[in-house]
N, C-alpha and C positions, 0 to 999 in steps of 0.2 A: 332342601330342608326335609323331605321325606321320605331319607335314604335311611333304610334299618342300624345304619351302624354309627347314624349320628348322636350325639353324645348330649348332654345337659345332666349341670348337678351344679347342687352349691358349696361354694368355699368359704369358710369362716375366716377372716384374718385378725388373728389376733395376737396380743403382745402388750406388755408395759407402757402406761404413756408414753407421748412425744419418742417411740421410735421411730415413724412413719405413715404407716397403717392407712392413713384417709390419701399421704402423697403417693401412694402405692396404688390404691383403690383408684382414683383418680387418674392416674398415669395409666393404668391397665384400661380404663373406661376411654380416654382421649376427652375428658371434662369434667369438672368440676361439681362432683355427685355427694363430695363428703369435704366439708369444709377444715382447715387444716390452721395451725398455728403451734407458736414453740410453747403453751401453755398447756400444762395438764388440765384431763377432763374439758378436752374440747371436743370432739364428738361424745354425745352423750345419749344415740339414739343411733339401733340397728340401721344402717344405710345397704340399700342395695343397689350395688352396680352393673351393670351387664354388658357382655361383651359377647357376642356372636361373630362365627367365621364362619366358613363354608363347611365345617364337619362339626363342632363345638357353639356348647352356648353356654359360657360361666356366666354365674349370678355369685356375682360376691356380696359377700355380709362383710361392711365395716362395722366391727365393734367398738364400744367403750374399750381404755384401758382399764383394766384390771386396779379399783380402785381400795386401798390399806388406808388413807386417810379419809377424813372427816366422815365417820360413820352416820351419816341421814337417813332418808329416806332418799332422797335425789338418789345416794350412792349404792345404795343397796338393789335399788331397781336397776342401777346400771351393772352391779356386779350379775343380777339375778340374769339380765340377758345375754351377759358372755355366757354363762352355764348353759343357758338354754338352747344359745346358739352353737354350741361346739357339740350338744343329742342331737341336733333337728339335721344338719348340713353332710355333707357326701365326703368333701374333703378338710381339713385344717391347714392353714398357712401360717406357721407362728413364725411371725417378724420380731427379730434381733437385730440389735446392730453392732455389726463387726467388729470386734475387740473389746466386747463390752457381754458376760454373762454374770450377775450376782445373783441378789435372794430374789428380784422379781423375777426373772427370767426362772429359778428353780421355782416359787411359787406357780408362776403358770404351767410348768409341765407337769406339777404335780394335778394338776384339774385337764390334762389333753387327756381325748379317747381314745383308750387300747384295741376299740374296736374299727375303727377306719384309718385310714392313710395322713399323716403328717407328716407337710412338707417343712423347712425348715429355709425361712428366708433371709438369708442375711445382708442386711441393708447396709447403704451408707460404705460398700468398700472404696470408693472413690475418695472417701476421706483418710484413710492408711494414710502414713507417711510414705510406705511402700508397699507398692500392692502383693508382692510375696509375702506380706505380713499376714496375709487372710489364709494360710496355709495352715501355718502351725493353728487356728483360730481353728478353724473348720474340722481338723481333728482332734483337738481335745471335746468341742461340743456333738459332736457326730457320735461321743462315750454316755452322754449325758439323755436320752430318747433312744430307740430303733425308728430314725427318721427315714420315713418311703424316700425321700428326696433329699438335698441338701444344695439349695440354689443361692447362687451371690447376685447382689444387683446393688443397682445405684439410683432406686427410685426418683430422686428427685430428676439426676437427668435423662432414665428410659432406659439405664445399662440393662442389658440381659432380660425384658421383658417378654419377648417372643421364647427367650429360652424358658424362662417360669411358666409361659401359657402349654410349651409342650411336656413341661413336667406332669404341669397339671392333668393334660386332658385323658390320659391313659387311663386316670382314679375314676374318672367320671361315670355314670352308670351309662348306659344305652336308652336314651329316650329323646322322644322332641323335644322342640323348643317348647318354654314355655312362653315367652317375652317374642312381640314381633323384631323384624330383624334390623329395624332404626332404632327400640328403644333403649336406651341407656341408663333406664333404673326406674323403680316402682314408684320412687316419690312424687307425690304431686306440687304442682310450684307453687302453691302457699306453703307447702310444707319446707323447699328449697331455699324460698323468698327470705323464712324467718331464718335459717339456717345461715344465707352467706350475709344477713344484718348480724349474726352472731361474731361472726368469724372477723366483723370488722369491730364489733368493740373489743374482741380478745386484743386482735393486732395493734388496734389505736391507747388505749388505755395500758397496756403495759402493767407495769406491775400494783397499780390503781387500778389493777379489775378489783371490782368487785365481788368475791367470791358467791354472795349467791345473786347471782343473775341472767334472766332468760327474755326471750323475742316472745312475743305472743300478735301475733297477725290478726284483728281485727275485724279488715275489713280487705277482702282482695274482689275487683271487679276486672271483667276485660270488655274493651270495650275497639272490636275490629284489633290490632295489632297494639293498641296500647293498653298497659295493664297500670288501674290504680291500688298500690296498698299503702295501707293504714295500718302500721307496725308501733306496737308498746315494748317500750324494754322494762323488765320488770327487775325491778332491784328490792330486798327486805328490809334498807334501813333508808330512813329518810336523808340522813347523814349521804350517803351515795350520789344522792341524785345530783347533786351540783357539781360530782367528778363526773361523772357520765355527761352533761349537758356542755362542760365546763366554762369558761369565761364569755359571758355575753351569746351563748349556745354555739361559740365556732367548734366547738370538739365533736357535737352532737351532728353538725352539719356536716362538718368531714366524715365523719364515719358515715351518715346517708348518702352520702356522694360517690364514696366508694363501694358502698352494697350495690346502688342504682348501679354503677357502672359492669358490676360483677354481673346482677342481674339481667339485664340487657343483653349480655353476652352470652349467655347460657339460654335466656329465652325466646330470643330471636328478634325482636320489638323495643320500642320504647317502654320505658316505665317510670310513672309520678309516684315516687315515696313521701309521704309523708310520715314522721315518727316523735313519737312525745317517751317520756319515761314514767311509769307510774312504782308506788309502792306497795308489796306485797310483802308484808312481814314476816317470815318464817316459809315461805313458799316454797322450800326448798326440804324442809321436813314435814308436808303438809300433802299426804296421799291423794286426798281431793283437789289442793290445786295442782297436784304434777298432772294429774290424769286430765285435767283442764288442759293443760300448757301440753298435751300431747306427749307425755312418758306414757311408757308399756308397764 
């Protein structure tokens, strides 16, 4: 790790909702750093992942996707940090997926920077009817940027991953690590905890999500290897609450049951969830409570 020609820089990955982005981040980490669902605006906070080798040490930024509906404040913070994120970072990784370029994909190239290296990921070719299909694909979009790179993979199942980390690492600057060489992201696990309770009301609620609603953690104690949290799901209409709780609170307990089990797994221990849902009216255009609820 204190050889002059070892590398560290960060990679932005960014792209239109639900093309990938957090199963990608998370595939390249080997865990569960950026919580994932087929619902737009599910990450909705820069995540950093990290991966170290023996010459490299990427820190990837999951971003929000790039959001054209419901103008808030929620969304506006989220658009404001993909910008921010595509100045601050070493490389770009804009995820596509395969067979698939309209106005959102031209929207984001119109916001990549012309002054660093953009790789160009294209996701999902395991899903081709035929994989010679990502042929003609990769050259009509390769007219579309001056992409440094142009990598296919199949994030969900790990296709071509070691071949995207050696794209990557030629971009990277010349520096130490910054991250020691176990850890796998800046987040802290309160910050984690309310993240994969998110990811289980996306997946359990379906299309009864309730568009504006967030985790807000309480209370996190550890106590030796068990760790108690005290998680609120905050929804803005009163209306809400009884879909999120649902019949006699079994919807409410399954979704805790599933976070606990997620959590557990990522944090190495037992863990006592307990979770109620409270209301928050407008909390979603409401600068003050985002900053509460931990938005940038």
């Amino acid at each position: 790790m204190t050889d002059s020609a070892f590398r560290t820089g960060y990679l932005a990955v960014v792209g239109r909702p639900n093309v990938g982005k957090s199963t990608l981040t998370n595939r390249l980490v080997g865990a569960k750093v950026s919580i994932t669902s087929r619902k737009a605006q599910t990450t909705r906070h820069r995540i950093h992942g990290v991966v170290t080798t023996k010459d490299c040490q990427y820190i990837f930024v999951d971003t929000p996707g790039f959001q054209t509906r419901h103008r808030n404040a929620l969304n506006r913070l989220m658009n404001r940090s993909v910008t921010q994120t595509l100045a601050d970072v070493d490389v770009v990784l804009f995820l596509v997926e395969a067979g698939r370029w309209g106005s959102g994909e031209a929207d984001i190239v119109g916001l990549l920077p012309r002054d660093r290296p953009v790789l160009l990921v294209v996701n999902k070719i395991d899903r081709l009817p035929e994989r010679a299909a990502v042929l003609p694909f990769l050259e009509k979009v390769s007219k579309e940027y001056p992409f440094a790179e142009i990598v296919p993979v199949a994030a969900e199942r790990g296709d071509n991953m070691d071949e995207l980390l050696r794209a990557a690492a030629k971009y990277l600057p010349e520096a130490p690590p910054v991250f020691a060489e176990d850890e796998i992201t800046d987040r802290s696990e309160r910050f984690l905890a309310a993240e994969l309770l998110r990811e289980k009301l996306f997946r359990n609620l379906g299309e009864e999500l309730p568009y504006g609603m967030a985790v807000e953690i309480e209370k996190f104690e550890q106590e030796g290897e068990l760790r108690r949290i005290y998680a609120a799901v905050i929804v803005d209409k009163a209306a809400y609450k009884a879909t999120v709780i649902g019949k006699s609170g079994e919807r409410l307990k399954r979704i805790s049951t599933d976070a606990r089990k997620d959590m557990e797994a990522l944090f190495g221990g037992k863990v006592w969830l307990e979770t109620w849902v409270k209301v928050k009216s407008g909390w979603a255009d409401d600068e003050r409570a985002l900053k509460s609820l931990g938005y940038e």
